[in-house]
Structures are given as structure tokens and as C-alpha cells.
C-alpha positions in Angstrom: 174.5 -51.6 37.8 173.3 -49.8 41.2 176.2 -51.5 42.8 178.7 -50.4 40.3 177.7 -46.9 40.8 177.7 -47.0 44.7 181.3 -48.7 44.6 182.4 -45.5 42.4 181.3 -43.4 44.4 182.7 -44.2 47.8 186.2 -44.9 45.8 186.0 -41.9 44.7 184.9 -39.9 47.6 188.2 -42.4 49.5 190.4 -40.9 46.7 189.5 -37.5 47.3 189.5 -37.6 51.0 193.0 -39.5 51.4 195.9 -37.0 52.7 198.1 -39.4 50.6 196.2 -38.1 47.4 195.8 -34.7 49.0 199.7 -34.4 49.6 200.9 -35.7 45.9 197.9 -33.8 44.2 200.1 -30.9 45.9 203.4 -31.8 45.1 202.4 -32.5 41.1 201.0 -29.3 41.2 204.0 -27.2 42.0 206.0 -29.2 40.1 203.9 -28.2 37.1 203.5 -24.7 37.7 207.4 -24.5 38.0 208.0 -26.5 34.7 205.7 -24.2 32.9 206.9 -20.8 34.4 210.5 -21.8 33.2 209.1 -22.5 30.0 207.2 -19.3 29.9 211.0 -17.5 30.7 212.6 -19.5 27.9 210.0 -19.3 25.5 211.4 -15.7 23.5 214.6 -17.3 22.9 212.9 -20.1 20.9 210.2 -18.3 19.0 210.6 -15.7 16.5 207.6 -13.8 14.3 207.5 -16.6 12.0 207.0 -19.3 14.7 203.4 -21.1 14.5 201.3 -22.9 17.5 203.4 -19.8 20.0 201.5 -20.9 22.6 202.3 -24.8 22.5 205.8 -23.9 22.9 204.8 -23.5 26.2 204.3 -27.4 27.0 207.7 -28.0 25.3 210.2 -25.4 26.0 212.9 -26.4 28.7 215.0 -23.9 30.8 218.7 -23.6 29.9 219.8 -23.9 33.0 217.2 -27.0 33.8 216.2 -28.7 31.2 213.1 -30.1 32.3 210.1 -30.2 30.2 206.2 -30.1 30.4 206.3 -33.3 29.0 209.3 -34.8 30.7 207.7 -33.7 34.1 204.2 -35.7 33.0 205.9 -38.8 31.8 207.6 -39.4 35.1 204.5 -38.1 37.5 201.5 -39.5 35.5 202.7 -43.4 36.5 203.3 -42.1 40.2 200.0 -41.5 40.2 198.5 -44.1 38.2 200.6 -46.7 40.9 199.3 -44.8 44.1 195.9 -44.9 42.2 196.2 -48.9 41.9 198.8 -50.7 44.4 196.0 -51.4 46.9 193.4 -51.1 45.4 192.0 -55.3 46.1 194.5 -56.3 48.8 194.1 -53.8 51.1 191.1 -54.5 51.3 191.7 -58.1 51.6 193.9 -57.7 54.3 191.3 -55.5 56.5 188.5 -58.2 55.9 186.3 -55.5 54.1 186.2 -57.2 50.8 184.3 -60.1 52.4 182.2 -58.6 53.9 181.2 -56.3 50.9 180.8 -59.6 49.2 178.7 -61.0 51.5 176.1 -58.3 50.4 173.8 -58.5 47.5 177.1 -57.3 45.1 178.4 -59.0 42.0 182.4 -59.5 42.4 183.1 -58.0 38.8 181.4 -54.6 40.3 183.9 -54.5 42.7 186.9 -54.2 40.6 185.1 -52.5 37.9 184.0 -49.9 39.9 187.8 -49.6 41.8 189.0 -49.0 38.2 186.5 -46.4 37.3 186.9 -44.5 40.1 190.9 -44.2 40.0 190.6 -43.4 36.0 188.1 -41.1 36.7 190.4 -39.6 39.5 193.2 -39.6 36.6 191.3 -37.7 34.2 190.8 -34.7 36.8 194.2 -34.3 37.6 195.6 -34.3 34.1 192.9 -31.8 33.0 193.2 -29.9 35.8 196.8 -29.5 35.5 197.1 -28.7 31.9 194.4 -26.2 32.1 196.5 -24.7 35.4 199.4 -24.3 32.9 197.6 -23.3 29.6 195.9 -20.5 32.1 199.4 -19.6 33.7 201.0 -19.7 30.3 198.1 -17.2 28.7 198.5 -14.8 31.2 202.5 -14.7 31.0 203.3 -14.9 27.1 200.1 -13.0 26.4 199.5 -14.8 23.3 196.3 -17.2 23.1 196.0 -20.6 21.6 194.8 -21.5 18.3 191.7 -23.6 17.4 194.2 -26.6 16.0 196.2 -25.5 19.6 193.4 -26.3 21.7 192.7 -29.7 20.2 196.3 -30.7 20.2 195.8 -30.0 24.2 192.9 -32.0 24.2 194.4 -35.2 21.9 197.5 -34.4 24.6 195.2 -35.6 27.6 193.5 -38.3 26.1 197.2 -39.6 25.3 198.1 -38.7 28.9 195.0 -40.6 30.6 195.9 -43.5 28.3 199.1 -43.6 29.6 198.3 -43.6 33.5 195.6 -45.9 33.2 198.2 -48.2 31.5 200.2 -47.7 35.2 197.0 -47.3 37.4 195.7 -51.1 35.7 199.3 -52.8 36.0 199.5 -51.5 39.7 195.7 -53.2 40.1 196.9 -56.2 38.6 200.0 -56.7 41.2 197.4 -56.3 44.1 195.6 -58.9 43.2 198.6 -61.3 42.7 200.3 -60.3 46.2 198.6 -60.0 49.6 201.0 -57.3 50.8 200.7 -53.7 49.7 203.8 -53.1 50.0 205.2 -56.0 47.6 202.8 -54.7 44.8 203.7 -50.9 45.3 207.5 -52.4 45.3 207.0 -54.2 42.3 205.0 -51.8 40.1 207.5 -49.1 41.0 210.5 -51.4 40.4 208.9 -51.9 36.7 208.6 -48.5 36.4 212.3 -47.4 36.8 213.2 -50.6 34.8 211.1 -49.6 31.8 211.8 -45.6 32.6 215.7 -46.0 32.8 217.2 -49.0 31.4 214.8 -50.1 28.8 216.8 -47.4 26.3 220.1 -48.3 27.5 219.1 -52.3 26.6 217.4 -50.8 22.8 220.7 -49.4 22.0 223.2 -51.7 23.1 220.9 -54.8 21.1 220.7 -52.4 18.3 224.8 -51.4 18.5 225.3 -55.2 18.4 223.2 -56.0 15.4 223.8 -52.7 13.2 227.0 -51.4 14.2 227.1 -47.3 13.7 230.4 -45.3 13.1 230.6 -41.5 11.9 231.4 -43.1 8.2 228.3 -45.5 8.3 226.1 -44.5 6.1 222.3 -43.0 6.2 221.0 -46.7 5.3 222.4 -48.1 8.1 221.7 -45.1 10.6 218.3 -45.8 9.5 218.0 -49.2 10.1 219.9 -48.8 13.7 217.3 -46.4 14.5 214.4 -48.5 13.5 215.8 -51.3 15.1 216.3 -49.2 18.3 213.2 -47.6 18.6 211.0 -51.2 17.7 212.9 -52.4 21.0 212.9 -49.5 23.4 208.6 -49.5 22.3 208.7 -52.1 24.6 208.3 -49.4 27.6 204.6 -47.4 27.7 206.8 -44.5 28.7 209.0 -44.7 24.9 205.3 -45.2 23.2 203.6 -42.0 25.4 206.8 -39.6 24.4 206.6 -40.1 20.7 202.6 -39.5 21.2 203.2 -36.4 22.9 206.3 -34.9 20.4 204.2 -35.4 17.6 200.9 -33.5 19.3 202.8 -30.8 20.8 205.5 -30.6 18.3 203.7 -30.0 14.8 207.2 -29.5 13.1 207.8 -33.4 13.4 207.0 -35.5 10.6 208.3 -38.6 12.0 208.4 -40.0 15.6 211.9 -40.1 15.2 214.5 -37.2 16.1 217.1 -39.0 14.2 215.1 -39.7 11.3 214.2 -36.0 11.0 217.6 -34.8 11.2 218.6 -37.3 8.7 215.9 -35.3 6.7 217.3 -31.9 7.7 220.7 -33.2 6.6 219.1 -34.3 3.2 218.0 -30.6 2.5 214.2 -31.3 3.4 212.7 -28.6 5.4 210.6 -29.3 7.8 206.5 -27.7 7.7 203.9 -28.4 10.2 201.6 -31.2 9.8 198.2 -30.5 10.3 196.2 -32.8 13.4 195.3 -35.1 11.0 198.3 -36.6 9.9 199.7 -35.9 13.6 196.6 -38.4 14.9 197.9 -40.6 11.7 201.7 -40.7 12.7 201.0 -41.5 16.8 197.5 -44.0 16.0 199.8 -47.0 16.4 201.3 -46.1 19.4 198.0 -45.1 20.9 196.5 -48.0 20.5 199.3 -49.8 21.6 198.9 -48.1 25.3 195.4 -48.9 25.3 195.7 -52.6 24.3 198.6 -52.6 27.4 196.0 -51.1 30.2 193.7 -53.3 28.4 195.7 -57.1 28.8 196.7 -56.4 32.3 192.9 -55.2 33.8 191.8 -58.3 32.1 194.6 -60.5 33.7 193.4 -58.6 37.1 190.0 -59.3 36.8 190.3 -63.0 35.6 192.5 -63.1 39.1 189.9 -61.5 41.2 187.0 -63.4 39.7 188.5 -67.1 40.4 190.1 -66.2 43.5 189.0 -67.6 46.8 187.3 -65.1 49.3 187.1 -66.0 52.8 185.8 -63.9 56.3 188.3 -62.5 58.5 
């Protein structure tokens, strides 16, 4: 267990000493305080004196002229950092002969990795807090209006959601540097599945689900139903698909479905729309949730099975 602790902490101490980290701790920074101070200049045209959970409008209002989100801006940034968190995190090491020597010391191998892991999920966890508490301060001091009690823990089930999400990054990018020696081919390839789940996954959910339920403007609401579900069980495939209907449903209270089309269909039906309280929120996203975790969950264990079996040798 000592050994564990003294691997986090010098992985952690690496982390927060890199310039690499330094200089895209930086960059995710501005980025954020931008998103939200467009958000914070929108936000009167979207709220009126009836509007509930004011100050969580903040994390979803988008500019007119740029329609960029809070939550648009973390799903693209959050598996940035989870890959530069991960990509090297075993062969570097393997490549500059330190991992045989810190296995020639009185360390158990499974500390290694476990410790590597801890220490970038640990690294995670500050940045998303740190960032959403950046905005919600920034936010609070420019709309004046401060968060509810059900507010707060929606923020708080949003970063828990969020960590989830880059640790599901942060453990795939582990997981390619263990199966190739060269950081560069596992930062290639985790990034590579990142734009292929990030931009065509969607594109391949609806031209499967145009094929099997064809949709015209006379279809009718059965089979716009059925295309949607049909659509949305395929594009789940991508972690980023399962985080954004986690996050709508959190930070939008008015949803009571993870589906914009079903809730239009709804609109359309004459249903109006109320808030639903966190409960039934946490109720409507559990599946998806879980699904992240069991994700980050099968490909650390595929890492770790790879780094405990794999052959070791002095450089």
C-alpha cells in the first residue's frame, strides 16, 4: 500500500509540474470563461420571471452569434485531457528504461498502474471542479442571481458525470500505451477514436436508422418514434452520445426524456413540459451512467491484464 501512495504522489507532483499540463490547463480555462461570459450575455433573452433553476441557464445558454455551449465546450475538452492524462502513461516509461528499474525495487507491478490511474483521475477531478466553480463564481457575480439548493447538487451530479466521462478517455488512452511501444501511435490512436466516435458515430446512427425505418414529413409519430429509438440505441455506442444526454437532463430540468425529438413529439401532443425534480433526473440518466463507468471500467481492466503479463526487461 506504501508503494501505491508513493507512485501517486510523484504522478501527481509530474502532472502538476509538466508545462504540457500547465499550457492546456490554460487554454481550457479561457475557453471556459469565454463560453460562460457569452452565456451570461445571452442568458436575459432566454429567461423571463417565471423561469426556474435562473442560474443553471448559465451552463446551457449559447450565444446567437456562436453557438457554443458550457456543455458542448466540456464534451470536446474533457477527452483532450483525459488522452493527454493517459497516452504515456506505461510506455514512456518503457521506452526511457524507468519502468525496470522501478520494478527492480521492492514494488508490486499492479501498484504501478494503479497508482498512474489514481493520479491522472485525481488530476481530472481538480480541473473539472475547478472549472465549474470558475464559471458558477463568474456566472454569480454577472447575472446576480444565486443558485438554488436542487441548483447546487445538479452542479455536483454534473461533475461526477463529467469525471466519469474523462476517466472513460483517460483509461482508454492507458490501455493503448500499454498495447504500443510508441507514444506517439497510442496518442494517434486514442485521438483518432475520439473524432470517430465524436463526429461520425451520429452520421453512421442515422443513416442505419434511415435505412431500417424510413422517415418522411407524412410518417407518422409511431414511426418517428421508433427511428429515434433506433437512432439513439446506435449512436450510444460513443461515451460522448451517453455523457450529453447525462448532462441535458442535469442541467436541463425541463426534460423529461433524454430525447429532443421525443419531447417535441410531446410538445406537439399538447403535453407541457414541468421540471423534474433530481430524483427522477438521477432516474432518467442512471443507465447511461453506469454505462460510462462499466466503459472506463473494461478497458483499465484490459490495461492492467496487459501490463501484468507483459514481459519487462532492463534497458
Amino acid at each position: 500500500m506504501s508503494s501505491l501512495i508513493e507512485i501517486f504522489w510523484k504522478e501527481l507532483a509530474d502532472n502538476f509540474n509538466s508545462k504540457r499540463f500547465v499550457i492546456l490547463f490554460v487554454l481550457v480555462y479561457l475557453a471556459g470563461i469565454a463560453t460562460i461570459y457569452i452565456a451570461a450575455q445571452n442568458i436575459r433573452g432566454s429567461v423571463d420571471e417565471t423561469t426556474r433553476f435562473v442560474f443553471l441557464n448559465l451552463f446551457v445558454v449559447s450565444g446567437s452569434n456562436l453557438p457554443f455551449s458550457f456543455p458542448l465546450f466540456m464534451s470536446i475538452f474533457i477527452p483532450i485531457i483525459g488522452i493527454a492524462l493517459g497516452f504515456d502513461a506505461v510506455n514512456s516509461e518503457r521506452t526511457s528504461g524507468n519502468l525496470s528499474r522501478l520494478l527492480s525495487q521492492p514494488i508490486y507491478r499492479d501498484d504501478v498502474i494503479n497508482g498512474k490511474f489514481l493520479a491522472g483521475l485525481v488530476m481530472l477531478t481538480i480541473l473539472i471542479i475547478s472549472i465549474v466553480t470558475l464559471v458558477a463564481g463568474l456566472g454569480l457575480r454577472m447575472i446576480g442571481v444565486p443558485p438554488e439548493s436542487e441548483e447546487i447538487l445538479r452542479l455536483f451530479m454534473f461533475i461526477i458525470v463529467s469525471v466519469l466521462y474523462g476517466a472513460f478517455w483517460m483509461s482508454l488512452a492507458i490501455l493503448f500505451s500499454t498495447l504500443f511501444k510508441k507514444t506517439a501511435t497510442s496518442a494517434l490512436a486514442s485521438i483518432a477514436i475520439w473524432i470517430f466516435l465524436f463526429l461520425f458515430m451520429t452520421l453512421i446512427a442515422g443513416l442505419i436508422a434511415s435505412a431500417v425505418i424510413p422517415v418522411t414529413q407524412n410518417s407518422s409519430v409511431d414511426d418517428v418514434a421508433r427511428f429515434d429509438t433506433l437512432f439513439r440505441m446506435i449512436s450510444r455506442i460513443s461515451p460522448g452520445t451517453l455523457y450529453t444526454e447525462s448532462i441535458q437532463a442535469i442541467l436541463l430540468p425541463i426534460m423529461g426524456s433524454s430525447s429532443p425529438t421525443m419531447m417535441m413529439i410531446g410538445m406537439y401532443s399538447g403535453l407541457k413540459p414541468s421540471p423534474l425534480p433530481l430524483s427522477q433526473s438521477l432516474l432518467l440518466v442512471w443507465p447511461q451512467m453506469v454505462s460510462l463507468l462499466a466503459l472506463t471500467a473494461i478497458c483499465f481492466a484490459i490495461a492492467y491484464i496487459k501490463f501484468m503479463r507483459e514481459e519487462i526487461r532492463a534497458t
